[in-house]
Each structure stands twice: as structure tokens, then as C-alpha cells.
N, CA, C and O of each residue as an XYZ file, in Angstrom:
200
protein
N       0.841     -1.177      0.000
C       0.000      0.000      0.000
C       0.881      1.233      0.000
O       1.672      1.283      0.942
N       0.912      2.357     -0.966
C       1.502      3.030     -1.150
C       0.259      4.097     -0.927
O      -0.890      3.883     -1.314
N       0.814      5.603     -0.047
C       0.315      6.546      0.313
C       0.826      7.635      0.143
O       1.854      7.758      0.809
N       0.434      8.940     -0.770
C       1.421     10.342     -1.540
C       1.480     11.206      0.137
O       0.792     11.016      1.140
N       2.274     11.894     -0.050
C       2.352     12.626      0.989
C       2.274     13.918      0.153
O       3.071     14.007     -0.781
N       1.509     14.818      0.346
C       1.545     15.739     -0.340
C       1.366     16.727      0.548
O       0.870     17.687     -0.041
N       1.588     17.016      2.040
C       1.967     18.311      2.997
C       3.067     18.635      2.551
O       3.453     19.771      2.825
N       3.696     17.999      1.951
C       5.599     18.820      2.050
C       6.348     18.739      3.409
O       7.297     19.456      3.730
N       5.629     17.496      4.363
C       6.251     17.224      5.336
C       7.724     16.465      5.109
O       7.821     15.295      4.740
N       8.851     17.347      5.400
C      10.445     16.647      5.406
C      10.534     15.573      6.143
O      10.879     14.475      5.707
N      10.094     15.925      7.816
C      10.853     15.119      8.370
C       9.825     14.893      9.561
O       9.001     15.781      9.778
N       9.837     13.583     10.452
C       9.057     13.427     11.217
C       9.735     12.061     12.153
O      10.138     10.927     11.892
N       9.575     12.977     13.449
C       9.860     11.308     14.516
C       9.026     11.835     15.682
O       8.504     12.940     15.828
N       9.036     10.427     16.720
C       8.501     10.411     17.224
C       9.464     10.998     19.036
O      10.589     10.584     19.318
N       8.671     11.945     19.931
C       9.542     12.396     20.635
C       8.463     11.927     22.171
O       7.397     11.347     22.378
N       9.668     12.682     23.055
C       9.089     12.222     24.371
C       8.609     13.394     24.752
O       9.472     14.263     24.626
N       7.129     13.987     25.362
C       6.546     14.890     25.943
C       5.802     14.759     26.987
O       5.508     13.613     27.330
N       5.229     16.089     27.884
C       4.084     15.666     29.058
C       3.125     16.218     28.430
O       3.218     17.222     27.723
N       1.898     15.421     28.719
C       0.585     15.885     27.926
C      -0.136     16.080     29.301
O       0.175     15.371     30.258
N      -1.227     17.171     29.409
C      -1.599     17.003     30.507
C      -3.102     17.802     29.988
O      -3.264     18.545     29.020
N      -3.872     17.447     30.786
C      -5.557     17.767     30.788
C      -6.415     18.354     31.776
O      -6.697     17.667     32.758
N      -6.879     19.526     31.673
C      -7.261     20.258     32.898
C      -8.908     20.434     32.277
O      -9.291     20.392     31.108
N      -9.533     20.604     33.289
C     -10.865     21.161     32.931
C     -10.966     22.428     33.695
O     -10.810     22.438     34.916
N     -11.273     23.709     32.873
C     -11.622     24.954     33.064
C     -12.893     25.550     32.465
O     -13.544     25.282     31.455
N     -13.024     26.481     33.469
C     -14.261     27.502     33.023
C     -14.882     27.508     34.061
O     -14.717     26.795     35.052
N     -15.968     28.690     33.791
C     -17.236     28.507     35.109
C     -18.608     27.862     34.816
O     -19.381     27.485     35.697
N     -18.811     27.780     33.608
C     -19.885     27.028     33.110
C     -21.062     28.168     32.587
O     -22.252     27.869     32.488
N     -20.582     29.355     32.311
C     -21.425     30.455     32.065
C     -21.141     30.773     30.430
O     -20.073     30.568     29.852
N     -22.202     31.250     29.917
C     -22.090     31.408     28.473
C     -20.548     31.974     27.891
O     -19.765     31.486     27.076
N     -20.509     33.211     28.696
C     -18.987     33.688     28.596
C     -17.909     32.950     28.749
O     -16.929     33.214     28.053
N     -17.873     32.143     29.452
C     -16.509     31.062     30.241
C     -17.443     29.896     30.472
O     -18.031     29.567     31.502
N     -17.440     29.085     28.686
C     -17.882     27.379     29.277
C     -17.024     26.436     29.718
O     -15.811     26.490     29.517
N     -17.613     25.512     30.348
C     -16.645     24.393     30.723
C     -16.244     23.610     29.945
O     -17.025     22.902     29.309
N     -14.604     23.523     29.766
C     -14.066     22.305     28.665
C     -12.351     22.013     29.032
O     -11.574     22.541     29.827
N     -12.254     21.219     28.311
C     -11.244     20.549     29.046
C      -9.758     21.272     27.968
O      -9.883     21.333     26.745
N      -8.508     21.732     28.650
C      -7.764     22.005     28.340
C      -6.595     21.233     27.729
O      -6.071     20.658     28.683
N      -5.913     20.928     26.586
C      -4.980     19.728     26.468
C      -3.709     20.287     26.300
O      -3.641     20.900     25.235
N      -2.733     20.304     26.920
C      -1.331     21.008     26.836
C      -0.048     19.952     26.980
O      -0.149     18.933     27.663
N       0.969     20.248     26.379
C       1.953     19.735     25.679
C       3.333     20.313     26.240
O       3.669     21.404     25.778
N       4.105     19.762     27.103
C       5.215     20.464     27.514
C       6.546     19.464     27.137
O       6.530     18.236     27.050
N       7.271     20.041     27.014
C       9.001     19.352     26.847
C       9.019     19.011     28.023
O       7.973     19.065     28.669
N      10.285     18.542     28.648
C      10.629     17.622     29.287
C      11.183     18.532     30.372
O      11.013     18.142     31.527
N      11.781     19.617     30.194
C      12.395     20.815     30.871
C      11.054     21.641     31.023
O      11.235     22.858     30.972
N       9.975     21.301     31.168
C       8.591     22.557     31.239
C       8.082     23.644     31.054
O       7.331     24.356     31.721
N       8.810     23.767     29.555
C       8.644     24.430     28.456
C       6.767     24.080     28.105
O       6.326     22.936     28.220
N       6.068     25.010     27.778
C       4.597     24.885     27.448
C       5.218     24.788     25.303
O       5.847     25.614     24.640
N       4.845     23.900     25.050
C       4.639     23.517     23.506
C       3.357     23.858     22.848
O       3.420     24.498     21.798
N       2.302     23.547     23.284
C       1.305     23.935     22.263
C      -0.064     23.787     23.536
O       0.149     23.283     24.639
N      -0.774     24.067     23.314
C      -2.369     24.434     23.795
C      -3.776     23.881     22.756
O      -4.339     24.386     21.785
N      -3.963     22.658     23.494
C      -5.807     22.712     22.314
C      -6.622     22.862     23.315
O      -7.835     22.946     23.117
């Protein structure tokens, strides 16, 4: 099975990170409740936020 890669992705491995999951908000239209997913290096550096 052959699959095109067509992102123009170079290069890709797989690394070691902390993933961690918080639930925030107050539950009010302005500030709903949902869960936070964050991504830190190993030294606790913040990487990315969904």
C-alpha cells in the first residue's frame, strides 16, 4: 500500500513529551466548561495548547 504525501512534510519522529488535561471555566455562556490539552518538553517548556 503506497500513500502520496503531499503536505511537504520533510521530516518526522517520534519524541518524548508531558501531555496534561485540565478542565476549566465557570460554566457560564462567557466562560464554558471544557477541558484544556497542553503539551510540555521535558524541561517545562509549554509547547502547544488545544
Amino acid at each position: 500500500m503506497s500513500k502520496s504525501n503531499n503536505s511537504g512534510c520533510k521530516q518526522a519522529e517520534v519524541v518524548q513529551v508531558i501531555k496534561t488535561r485540565t478542565i476549566v471555566g465557570t460554566g457560564t455562556e462567557n466562560d464554558p466548561v471544557r477541558e484544556v490539552v497542553q503539551y510540555w518538553d521535558l524541561d517545562g517548556k509549554l509547547i502547544a495548547e488545544k
